[in-house]
N, C-alpha and C positions, 0 to 999 in steps of 0.2 A: 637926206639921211642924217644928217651932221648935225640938223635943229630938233631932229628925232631926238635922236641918242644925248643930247645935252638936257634935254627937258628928262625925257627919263633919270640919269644923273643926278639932275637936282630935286625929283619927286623921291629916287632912291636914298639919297643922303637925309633928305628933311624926316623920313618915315624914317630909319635911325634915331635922328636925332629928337622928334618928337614923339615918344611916344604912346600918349595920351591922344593925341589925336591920330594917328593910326590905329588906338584900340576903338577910338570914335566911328572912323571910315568902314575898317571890318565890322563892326555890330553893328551899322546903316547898314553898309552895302553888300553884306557875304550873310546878313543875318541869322547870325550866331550865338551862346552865349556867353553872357562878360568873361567866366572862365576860359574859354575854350577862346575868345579872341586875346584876351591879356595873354593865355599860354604859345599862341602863335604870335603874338608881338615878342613875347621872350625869344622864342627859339630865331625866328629872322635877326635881329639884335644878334643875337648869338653867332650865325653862322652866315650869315651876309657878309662883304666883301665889303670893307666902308668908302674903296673907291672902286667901284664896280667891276674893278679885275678879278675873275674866278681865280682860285690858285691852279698851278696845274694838275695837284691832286684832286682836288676839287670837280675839272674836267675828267679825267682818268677815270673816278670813280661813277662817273655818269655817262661814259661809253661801253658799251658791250666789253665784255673782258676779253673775246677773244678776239676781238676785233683789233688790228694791226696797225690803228693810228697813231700817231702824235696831239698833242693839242697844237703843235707847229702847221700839224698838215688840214687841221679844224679852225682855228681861232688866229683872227686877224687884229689886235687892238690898235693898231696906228689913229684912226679918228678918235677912239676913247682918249688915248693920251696926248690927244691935239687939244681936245675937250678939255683933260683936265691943266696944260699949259694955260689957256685960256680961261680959266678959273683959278688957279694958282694953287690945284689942287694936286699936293705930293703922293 
């Protein structure tokens, strides 16, 4: 799970940071057009998480409202932030 979640990490961080070739990957692979993929490179850029911890509004607003959880009693990131000691990512 742990080589999972690393590799995703650093697929997520690189599509950030490059984004000319993630407007590349969408127009191959989601086949879309330039607008409509350059406009979803902007909004990810935007509201992504650039070390892949949701906030916890972030979670909150993507459970049921009346639903009675925590993100405490949902979300576990101990191996994320094992991942990112191991990358030296703050």
């Amino acid at each position: 799970m742990k080589r999972v979640l690393r590799a995703f990490l650093k697929s997520h961080m690189y599509s950030l940071q490059n984004r000319e070739e993630t407007m590349k990957w969408i127009l191959t692979n989601l086949k879309v057009e330039k607008q409509d993929a350059a406009k979803t490179v902007e909004v990810l850029v935007k509201i992504a998480a650039r070390n892949g911890i949701a906030s916890d509004t972030a979670i909150q607003n993507a459970l049921d409202p009346t639903a009675k959880r925590t993100r405490k009693d949902l979300v576990d990131y101990t191996l994320l932030r094992e991942i990112h000691q191991e990358l030296g990512i703050r």
